[in-house]
C-alpha positions in Angstrom: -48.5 -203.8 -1.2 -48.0 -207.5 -1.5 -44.1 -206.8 0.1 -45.3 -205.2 2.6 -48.1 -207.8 3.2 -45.6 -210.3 3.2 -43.4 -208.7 5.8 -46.6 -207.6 8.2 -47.1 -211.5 7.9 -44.1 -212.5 8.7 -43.5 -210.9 11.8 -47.2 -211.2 13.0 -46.8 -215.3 12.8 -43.4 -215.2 14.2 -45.1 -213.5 17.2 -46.5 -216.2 18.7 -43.0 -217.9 18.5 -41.3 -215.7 20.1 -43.1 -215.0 23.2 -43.5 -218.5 23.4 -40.2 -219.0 23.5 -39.1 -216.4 25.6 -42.0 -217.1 28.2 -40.4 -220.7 28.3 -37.2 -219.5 30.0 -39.1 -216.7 31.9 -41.1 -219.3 33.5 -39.2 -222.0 33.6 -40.6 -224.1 36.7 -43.8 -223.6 35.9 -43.7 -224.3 31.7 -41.2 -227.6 33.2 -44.0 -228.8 35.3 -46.1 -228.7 32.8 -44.6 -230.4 30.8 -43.7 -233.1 33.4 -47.5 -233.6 34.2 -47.9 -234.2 30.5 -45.7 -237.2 30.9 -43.1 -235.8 28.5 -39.6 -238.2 28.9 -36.5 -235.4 29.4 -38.9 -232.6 30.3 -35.7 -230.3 31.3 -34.1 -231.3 27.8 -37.1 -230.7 25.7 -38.0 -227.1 27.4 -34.9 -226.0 26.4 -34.7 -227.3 23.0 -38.6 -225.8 22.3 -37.5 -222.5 23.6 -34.6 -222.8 21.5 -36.4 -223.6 18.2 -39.3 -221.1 18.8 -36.6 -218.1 19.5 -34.7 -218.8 16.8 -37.3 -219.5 14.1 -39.1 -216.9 14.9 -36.1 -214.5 14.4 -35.5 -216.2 11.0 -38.9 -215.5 10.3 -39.6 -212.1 11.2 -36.2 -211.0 9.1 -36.9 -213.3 6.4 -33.8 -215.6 6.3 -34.0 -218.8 5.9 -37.7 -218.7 6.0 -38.8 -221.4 3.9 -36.7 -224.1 6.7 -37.8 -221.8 9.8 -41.1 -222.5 8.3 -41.3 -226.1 7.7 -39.3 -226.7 10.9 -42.4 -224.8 12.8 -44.6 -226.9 11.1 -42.8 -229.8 11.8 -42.4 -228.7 15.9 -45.9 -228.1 16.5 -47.2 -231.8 15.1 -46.2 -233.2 18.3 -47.1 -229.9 20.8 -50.2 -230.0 19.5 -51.4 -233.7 19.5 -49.6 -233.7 23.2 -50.9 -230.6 24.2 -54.8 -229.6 22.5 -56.1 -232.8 22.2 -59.6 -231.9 21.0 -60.9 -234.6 22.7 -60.8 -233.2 26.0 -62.6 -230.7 25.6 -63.6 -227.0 24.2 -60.2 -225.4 25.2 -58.4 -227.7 23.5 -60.1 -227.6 20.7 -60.0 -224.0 20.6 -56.2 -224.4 20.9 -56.0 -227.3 18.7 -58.1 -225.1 15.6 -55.6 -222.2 16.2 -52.8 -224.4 16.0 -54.0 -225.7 12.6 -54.4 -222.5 11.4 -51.1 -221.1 12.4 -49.4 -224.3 10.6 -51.7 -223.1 8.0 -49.9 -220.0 7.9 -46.3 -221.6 7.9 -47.1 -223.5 5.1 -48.0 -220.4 3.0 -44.7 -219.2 4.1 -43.1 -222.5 2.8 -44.5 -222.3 -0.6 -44.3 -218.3 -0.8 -40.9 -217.6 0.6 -40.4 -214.3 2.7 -40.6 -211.9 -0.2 -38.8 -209.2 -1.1 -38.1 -207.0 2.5 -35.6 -210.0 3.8 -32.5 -211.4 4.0 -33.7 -214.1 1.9 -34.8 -212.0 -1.2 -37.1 -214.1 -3.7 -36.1 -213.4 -6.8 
């Protein structure tokens, strides 16, 4: 049961990753003006590198390779989105999406400690 906990998990937090990502490209104007009303310096540079990092951390994550770095570098990406982006000082939305944010980092960090388990390319032993 625990394996296949492990696995569900994995691929249910990469999720969020992934469509992120892909929505990024999708919707490229409107995800680049976005992120130019934000203020963001290189806003072109930095869509494409978050799209980038979400795709391909998610991927490590949902088949379990490499997840421990996919993990951490999540964690590490969304310190920035989310002080940026959900300041909880402006308001309940934000602070909705600032809580959720918290908890998925809260999530990633599990996966740090844990590793992906035993269904991935990265078996723990």
């Amino acid at each position: 049961m625990n394996s296949l906990a492990a696995l569900a998990g994995r691929i249910l937090i990469a999720l969020i990753f992934l469509l992120s990502g892909i929505d990024k490209f999708v919707h490229y104007s409107g995800t680049l003006g976005y992120m130019t009303k934000a203020g963001l310096p290189f806003p072109e540079v930095l869509l494409v590198v978050s799209g980038i990092v979400e795709i391909a951390c998610a991927l490590a994550l949902i088949v379990g390779w490499k997840t421990r770095l996919a993990a951490i570098g999540l964690v590490i990406w969304m310190i920035p989105v989310t002080l940026i982006f959900h300041n909880p000082a402006a308001g309940q939305d934000a602070m909705i999406h600032f809580m959720k944010n918290v908890a998925i980092v809260g999530g990633l960090l599990v996966l740090f400690a844990s590793g992906p388990g035993v269904w991935s390319l990265g078996r723990s032993r």
